[in-house]
N, C-alpha and C positions, 0 to 999 in steps of 0.2 A: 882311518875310514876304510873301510872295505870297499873294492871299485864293484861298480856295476858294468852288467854286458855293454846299455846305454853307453854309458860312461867312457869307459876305454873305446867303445866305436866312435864317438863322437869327441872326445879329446886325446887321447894315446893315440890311436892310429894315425890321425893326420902328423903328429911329432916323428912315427916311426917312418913315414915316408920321407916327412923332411930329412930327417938323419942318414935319407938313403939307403936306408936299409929294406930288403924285399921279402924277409923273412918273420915270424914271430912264432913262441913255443911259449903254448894258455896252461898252465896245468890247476888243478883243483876244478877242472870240468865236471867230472863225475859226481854223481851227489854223493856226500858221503858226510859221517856222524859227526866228525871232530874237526873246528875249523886249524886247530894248534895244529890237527897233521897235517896241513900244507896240502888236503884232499887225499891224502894216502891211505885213508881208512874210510876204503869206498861201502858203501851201503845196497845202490840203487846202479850198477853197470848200465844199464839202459835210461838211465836220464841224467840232464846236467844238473848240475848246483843249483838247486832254486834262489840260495843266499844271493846271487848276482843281479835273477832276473827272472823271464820268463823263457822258454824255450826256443819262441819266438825274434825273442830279444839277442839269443845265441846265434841264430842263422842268420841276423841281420848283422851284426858284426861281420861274420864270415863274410857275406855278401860285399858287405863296403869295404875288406879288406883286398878281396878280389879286386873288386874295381879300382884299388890305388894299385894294384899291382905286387898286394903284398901276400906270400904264401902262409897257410894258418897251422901250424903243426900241435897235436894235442899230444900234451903228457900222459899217457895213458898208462894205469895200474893192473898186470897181472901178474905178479908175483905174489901178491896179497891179498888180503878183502880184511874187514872189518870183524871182527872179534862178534858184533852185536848179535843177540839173540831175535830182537824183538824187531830189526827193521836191516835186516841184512841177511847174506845166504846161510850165515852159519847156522846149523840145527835147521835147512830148512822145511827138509822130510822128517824134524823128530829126530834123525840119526846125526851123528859126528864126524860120518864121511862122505856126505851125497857129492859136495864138490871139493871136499879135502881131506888130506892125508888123513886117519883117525889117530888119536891115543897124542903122543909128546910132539910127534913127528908131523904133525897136519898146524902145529902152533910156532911162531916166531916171537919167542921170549924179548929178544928185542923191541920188535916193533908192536908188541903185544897186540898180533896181527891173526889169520889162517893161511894157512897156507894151501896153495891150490894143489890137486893132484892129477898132476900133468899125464898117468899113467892112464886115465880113464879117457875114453874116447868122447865118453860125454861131456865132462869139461873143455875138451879141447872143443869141441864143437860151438859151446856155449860163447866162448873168448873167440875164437875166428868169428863167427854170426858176427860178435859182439863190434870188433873191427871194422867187418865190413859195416856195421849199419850204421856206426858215427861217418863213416864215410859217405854214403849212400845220404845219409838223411840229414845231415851238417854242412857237406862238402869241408869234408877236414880235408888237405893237402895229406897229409903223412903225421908219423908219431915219433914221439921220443918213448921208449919204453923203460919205464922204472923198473927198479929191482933186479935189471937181467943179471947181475953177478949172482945175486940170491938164487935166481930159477936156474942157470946153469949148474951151481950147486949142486940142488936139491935134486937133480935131471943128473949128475953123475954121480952121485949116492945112489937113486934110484937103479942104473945102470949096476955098480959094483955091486947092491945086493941082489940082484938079479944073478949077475954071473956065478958068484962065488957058490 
């Protein structure tokens, strides 16, 4: 079964307080295409998983998680986005590099993913906004960030061909 936001608010959370624990880390938040990728191949950066619930249904978890005294950390994806054409950034001006690298280099063969390109000031902008407003408008506590070995990476490749 897939949980819902309901659901883990009203049965998980009170088990994670009993177990004593003050912490919890949600990932698969972001809306995104593929439920197999574990939310990794995000679609929609500014909304959650509709699959769970309503949005509503998201902030009222947080809310009750607060009030047992538990922090909410979200798993949060930018190292990547979603390959999709038709319901995600990529091609979203028509071009192949509005928010990622163009040509081999903007694609993760592995994750058969995009890759962001951290070079461009407008991305970076996009992804910090993007931060603060699940912050701002969720009250997330803090993030676990996926892929940072990836984005380190890709961040000193970027650096070496720059210098050389």
């Amino acid at each position: 079964m897939i949980n819902t936001y309901a659901n883990f608010r009203d049965d998980v959370l009170p088990r994670i307080k009993r177990l004593g624990y003050n912490a919890v880390q949600i990932m698969a938040i972001q809306e995104h295409s593929y439920y197999a990728s574990f939310g990794y191949h995000v679609t929609n950066f500014f909304a959650p998983s509709s699959r769970f619930g309503t949005p509503d249904d998201l902030k009222s978890l947080i809310d009750k998680a607060h009030k047992l005294g538990i922090l909410v950390l979200m798993d949060i994806v930018y190292s990547h986005a979603s390959n999709n054409v038709l319901d995600g950034l990529n091609m979203f001006d028509g071009t192949d590099g509005h928010y990622f690298h163009t040509g081999s280099r903007g694609h993760h063969s592995v994750w058969d993913s995009r890759l962001f390109n951290y070079g461009s000031w407008e991305v970076l902008s996009y992804l910090l906004s993007n931060a603060r407003w699940w912050l701002e408008e969720y009250k997330f506590d803090g993030y676990r960030f996926d892929g940072v070995t990836s984005m380190m990476y890709k961040i000193s490749l970027i650096k070496e061909t720059t210098i050389t």
